[in-house]
C-alpha positions as CSV (number, residue, x, y, z in Angstrom):
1,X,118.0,34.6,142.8
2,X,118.4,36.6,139.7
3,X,121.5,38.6,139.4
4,X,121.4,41.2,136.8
5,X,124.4,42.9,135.0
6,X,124.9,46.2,133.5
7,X,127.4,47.5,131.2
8,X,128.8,51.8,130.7
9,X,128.1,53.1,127.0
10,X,128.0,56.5,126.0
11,X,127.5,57.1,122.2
12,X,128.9,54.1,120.5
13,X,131.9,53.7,123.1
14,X,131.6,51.2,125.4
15,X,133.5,51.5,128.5
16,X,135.4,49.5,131.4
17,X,136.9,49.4,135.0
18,X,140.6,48.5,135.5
19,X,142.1,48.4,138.4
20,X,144.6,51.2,138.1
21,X,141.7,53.2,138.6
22,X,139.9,52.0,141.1
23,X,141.6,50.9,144.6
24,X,143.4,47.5,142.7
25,X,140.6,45.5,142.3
26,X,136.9,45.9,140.2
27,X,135.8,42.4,141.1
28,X,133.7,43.9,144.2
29,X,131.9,46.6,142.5
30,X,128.6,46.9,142.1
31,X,126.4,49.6,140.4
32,X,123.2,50.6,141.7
33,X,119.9,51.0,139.2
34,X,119.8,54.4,140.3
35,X,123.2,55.6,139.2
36,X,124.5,58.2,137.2
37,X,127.8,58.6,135.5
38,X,129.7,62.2,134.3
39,X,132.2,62.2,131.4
40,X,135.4,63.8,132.0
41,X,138.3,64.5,130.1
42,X,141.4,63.2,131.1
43,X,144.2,64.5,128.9
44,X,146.9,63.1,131.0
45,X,145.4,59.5,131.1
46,X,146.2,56.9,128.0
47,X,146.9,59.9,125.5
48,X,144.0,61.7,126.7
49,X,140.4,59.8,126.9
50,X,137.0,60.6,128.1
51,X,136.5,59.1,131.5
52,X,133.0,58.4,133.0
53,X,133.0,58.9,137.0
54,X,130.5,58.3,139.3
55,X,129.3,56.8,142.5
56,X,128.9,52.7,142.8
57,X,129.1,50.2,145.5
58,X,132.0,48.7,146.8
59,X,131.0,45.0,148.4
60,X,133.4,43.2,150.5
61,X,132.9,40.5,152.2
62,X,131.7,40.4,155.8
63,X,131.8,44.2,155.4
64,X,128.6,46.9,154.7
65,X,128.9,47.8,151.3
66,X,130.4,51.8,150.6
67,X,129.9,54.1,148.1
68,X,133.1,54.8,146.2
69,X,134.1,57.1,142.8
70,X,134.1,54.7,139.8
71,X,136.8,55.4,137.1
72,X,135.4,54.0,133.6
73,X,137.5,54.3,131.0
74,X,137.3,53.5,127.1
75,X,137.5,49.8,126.7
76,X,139.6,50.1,124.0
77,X,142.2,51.7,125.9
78,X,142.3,48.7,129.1
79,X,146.0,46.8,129.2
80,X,148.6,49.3,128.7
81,X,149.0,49.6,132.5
82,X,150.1,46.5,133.8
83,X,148.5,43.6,134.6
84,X,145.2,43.6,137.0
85,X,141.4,43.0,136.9
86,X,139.2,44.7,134.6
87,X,135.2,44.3,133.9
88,X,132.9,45.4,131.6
89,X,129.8,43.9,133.0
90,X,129.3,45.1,136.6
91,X,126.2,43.6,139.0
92,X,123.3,46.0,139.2
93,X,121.8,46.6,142.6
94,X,118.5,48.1,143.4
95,X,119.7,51.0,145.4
96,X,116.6,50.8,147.8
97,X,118.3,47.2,149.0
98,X,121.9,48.8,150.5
């Protein structure tokens, strides 16, 4: 079985998950072909940083897989919250399959 990855860009930033933003953990998240993302300014977060939001896949196991709000934010800004998971690379799922 071929398992693709996908990674968040916008312009020449490339962007992350960490888990502050997103429920404590980004190792279950998945991101659908069909996905689209919305940059948001966050002037309160990291000294104020563009944000991309949108809806993914959250995949645990022995449990259906639910939509939940991503929280992607500049990579160059991940570890100045503590220490948890962060990704970059995310599993891509065809959206027809969940």
């Amino acid at each position: 079985m071929t398992v693709y990855k996908t990674a968040l860009q916008r312009g020449p930033i490339m962007y992350c998950a960490e888990w502050k933003d997103n429920g404590g953990t980004v190792s279950n998240l998945a991101i659908p072909a069909n996905a689209t993302f919305k940059p948001v300014v966050e002037p309160g977060l990291l000294n104020g940083v563009t944000v991309l939001k949108g809806q993914i896949l959250s995949e645990t196991k022995g449990e259906a897989a639910k939509k939940v709000e991503l929280t992607a934010i500049p990579y160059y800004s991940w570890a100045n919250r503590g220490k948890g998971e962060m990704t970059v690379w995310f599993p891509e799922v065809n959206a027809a399959t969940k």
